[in-house]
C-alpha positions as CSV (number, residue, x, y, z in Angstrom):
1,X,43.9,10.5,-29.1
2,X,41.9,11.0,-26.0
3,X,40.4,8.3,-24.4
4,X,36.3,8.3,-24.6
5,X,34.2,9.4,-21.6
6,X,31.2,8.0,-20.3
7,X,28.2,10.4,-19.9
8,X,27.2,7.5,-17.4
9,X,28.3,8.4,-13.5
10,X,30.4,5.5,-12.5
11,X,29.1,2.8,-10.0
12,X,26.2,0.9,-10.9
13,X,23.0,2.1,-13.4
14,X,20.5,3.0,-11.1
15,X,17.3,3.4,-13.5
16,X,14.8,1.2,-12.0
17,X,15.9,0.6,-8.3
18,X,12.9,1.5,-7.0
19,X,10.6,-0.9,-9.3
20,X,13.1,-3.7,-8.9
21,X,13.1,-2.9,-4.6
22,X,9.1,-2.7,-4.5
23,X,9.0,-6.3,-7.0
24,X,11.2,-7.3,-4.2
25,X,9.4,-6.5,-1.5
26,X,6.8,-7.9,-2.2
27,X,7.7,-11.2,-3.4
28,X,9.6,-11.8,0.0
29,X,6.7,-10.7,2.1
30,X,4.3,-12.8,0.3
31,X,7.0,-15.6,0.4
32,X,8.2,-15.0,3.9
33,X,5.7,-13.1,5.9
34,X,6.1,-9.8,6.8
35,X,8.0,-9.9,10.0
36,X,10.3,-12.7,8.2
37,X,10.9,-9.8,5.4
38,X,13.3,-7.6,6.3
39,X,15.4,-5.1,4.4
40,X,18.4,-7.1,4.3
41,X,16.7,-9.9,2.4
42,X,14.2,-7.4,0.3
43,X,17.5,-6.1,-0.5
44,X,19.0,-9.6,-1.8
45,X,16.1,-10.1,-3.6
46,X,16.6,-7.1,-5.5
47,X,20.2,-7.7,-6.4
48,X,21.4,-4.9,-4.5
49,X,23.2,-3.7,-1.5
50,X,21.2,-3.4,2.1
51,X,22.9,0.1,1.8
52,X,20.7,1.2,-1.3
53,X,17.8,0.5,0.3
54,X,18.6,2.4,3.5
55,X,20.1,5.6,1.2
56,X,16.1,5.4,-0.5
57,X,14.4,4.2,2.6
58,X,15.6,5.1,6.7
59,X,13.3,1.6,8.0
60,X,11.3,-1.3,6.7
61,X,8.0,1.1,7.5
62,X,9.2,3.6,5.5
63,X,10.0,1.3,2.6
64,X,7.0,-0.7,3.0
65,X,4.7,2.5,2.8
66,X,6.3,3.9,-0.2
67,X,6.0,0.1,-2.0
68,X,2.2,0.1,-0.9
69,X,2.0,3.2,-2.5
70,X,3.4,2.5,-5.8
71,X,1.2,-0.4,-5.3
72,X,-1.9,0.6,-4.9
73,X,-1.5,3.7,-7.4
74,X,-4.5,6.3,-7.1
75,X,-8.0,5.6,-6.0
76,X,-10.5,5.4,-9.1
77,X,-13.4,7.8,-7.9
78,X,-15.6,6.4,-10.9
79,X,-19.2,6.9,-10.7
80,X,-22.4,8.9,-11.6
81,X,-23.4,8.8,-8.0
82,X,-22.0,9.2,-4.1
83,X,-22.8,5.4,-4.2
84,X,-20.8,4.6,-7.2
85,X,-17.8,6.2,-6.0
86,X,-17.6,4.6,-2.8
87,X,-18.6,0.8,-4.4
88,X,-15.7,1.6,-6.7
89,X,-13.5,2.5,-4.3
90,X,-14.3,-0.5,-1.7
91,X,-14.0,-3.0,-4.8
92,X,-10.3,-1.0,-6.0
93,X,-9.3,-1.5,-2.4
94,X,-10.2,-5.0,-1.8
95,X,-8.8,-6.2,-5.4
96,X,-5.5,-4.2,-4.2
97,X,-5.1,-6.5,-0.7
98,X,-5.9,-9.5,-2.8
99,X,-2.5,-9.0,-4.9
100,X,0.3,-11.3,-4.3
101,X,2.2,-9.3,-1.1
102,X,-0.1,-6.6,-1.3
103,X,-2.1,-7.8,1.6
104,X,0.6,-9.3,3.5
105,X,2.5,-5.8,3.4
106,X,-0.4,-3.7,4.0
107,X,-1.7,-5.6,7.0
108,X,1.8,-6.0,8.7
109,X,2.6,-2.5,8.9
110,X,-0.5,-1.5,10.3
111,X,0.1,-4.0,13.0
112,X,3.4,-2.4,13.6
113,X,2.1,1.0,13.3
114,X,0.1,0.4,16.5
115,X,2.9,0.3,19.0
116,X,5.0,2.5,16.3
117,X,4.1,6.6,16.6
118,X,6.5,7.6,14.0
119,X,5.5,4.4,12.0
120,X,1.3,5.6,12.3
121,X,2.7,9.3,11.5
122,X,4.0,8.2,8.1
123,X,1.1,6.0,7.6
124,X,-1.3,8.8,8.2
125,X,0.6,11.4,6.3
126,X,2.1,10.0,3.7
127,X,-0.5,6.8,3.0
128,X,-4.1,7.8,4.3
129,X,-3.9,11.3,4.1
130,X,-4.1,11.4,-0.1
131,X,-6.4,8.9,-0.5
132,X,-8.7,10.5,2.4
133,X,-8.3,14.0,0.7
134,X,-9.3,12.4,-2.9
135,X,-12.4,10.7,-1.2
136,X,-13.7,13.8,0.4
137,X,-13.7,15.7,-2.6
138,X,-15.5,13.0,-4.5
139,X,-17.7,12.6,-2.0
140,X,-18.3,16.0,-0.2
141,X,-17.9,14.4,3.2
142,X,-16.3,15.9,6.3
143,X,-12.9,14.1,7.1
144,X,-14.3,11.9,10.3
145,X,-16.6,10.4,7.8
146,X,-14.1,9.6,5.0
147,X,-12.2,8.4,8.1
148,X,-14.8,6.4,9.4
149,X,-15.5,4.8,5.6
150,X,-11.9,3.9,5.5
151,X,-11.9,2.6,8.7
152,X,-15.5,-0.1,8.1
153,X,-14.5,-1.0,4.4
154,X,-10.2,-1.4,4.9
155,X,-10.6,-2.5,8.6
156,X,-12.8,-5.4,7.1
157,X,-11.0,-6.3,4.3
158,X,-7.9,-6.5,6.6
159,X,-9.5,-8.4,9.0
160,X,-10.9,-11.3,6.3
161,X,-7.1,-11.5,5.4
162,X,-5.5,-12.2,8.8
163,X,-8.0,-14.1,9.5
164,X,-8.2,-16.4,6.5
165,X,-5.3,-15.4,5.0
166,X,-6.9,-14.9,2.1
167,X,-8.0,-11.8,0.3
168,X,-12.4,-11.0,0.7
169,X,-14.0,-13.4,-2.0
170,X,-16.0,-11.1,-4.5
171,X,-19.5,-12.0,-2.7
172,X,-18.6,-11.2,0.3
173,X,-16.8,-7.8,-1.1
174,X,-20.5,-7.0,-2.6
175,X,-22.1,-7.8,1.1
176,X,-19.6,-5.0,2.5
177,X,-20.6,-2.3,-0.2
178,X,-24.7,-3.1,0.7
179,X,-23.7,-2.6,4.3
180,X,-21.8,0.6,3.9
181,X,-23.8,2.9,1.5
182,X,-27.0,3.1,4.2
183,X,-24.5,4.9,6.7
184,X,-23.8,6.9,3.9
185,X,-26.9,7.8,2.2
């Protein structure tokens, strides 16, 4: 009698190495900062080898964009109204920083995107760009004032967080949407 064969490849199951990396990441960022975070302890976090997370992800940046990503999901353009779309999509991006890690992750690769080209090139391309596209077809806006929105509403929220360390209280989130939508009208 022949011995039975696994239809499974051998090594371990990898179903769910990206969900468990991205949990990972951001637990140890909120736990540890974001400079503190680095792959090698993402990657004990997850249970797995430094070398799975390099195979998925060549640097922290890249892995950090991708986990913002699955993260933050797509934008909801919801709305009747210009106005409704971008009030929905200032409160989405503001309840996004203000999840455990989120924030943390999100703010501390921008920092290192500033003295990092390749870093802002990913960031750009890979992060920005879809959500910018999405917003100026809801909107029927010219890219340099999608960019500028992006810039006032996640430039604010990102500043209340490094400087409070806390996400934008709802109020205050409000305030920012009433300050916006006259440059916009």
């Amino acid at each position: 009698m022949a011995p039975a064969t696994s239809a499974r490849p051998p090594g371990r199951p990898r179903a769910g190495v990206h969900a468990a990396v991205f949990a990972a990441t951001l637990s140890t960022v909120q736990e540890l900062g974001y400079a503190r975070a680095t792959v090698e302890r993402i990657a004990a976090a997850a249970g797995i080898a430094k070398t799975t997370v390099y195979r998925r992800w060549p640097s922290k940046g890249d892995l950090i964009v991708d986990c913002l990503l699955d993260a933050f999901g797509p934008v909801p353009l919801e709305g009747r109204s210009r106005a409704e779309i971008m009030s929905t999509a200032i409160h989405w991006i503001a309840a996004k920083i203000g999840e455990p890690g989120v924030g943390d992750a999100f703010a501390g690769v921008f920092s290192d995107a500033v003295s990092d080209p390749a870093l802002r090139e990913i960031l750009a391309t890979r992060f920005q760009d879809p959500y910018r596209l999405a917003l100026q077809d809801a909107l029927g806006e010219p890219e340099n004032r999608v960019l500028f929105f992006i810039d006032v509403a996640v430039g604010s929220l990102l500043h209340r967080m490094g400087m409070t360390g806390e996400p934008m209280a709802d109020a205050d989130v409000v305030a920012l949407v009433e300050m916006i939508l006259p440059a916009f009208r």
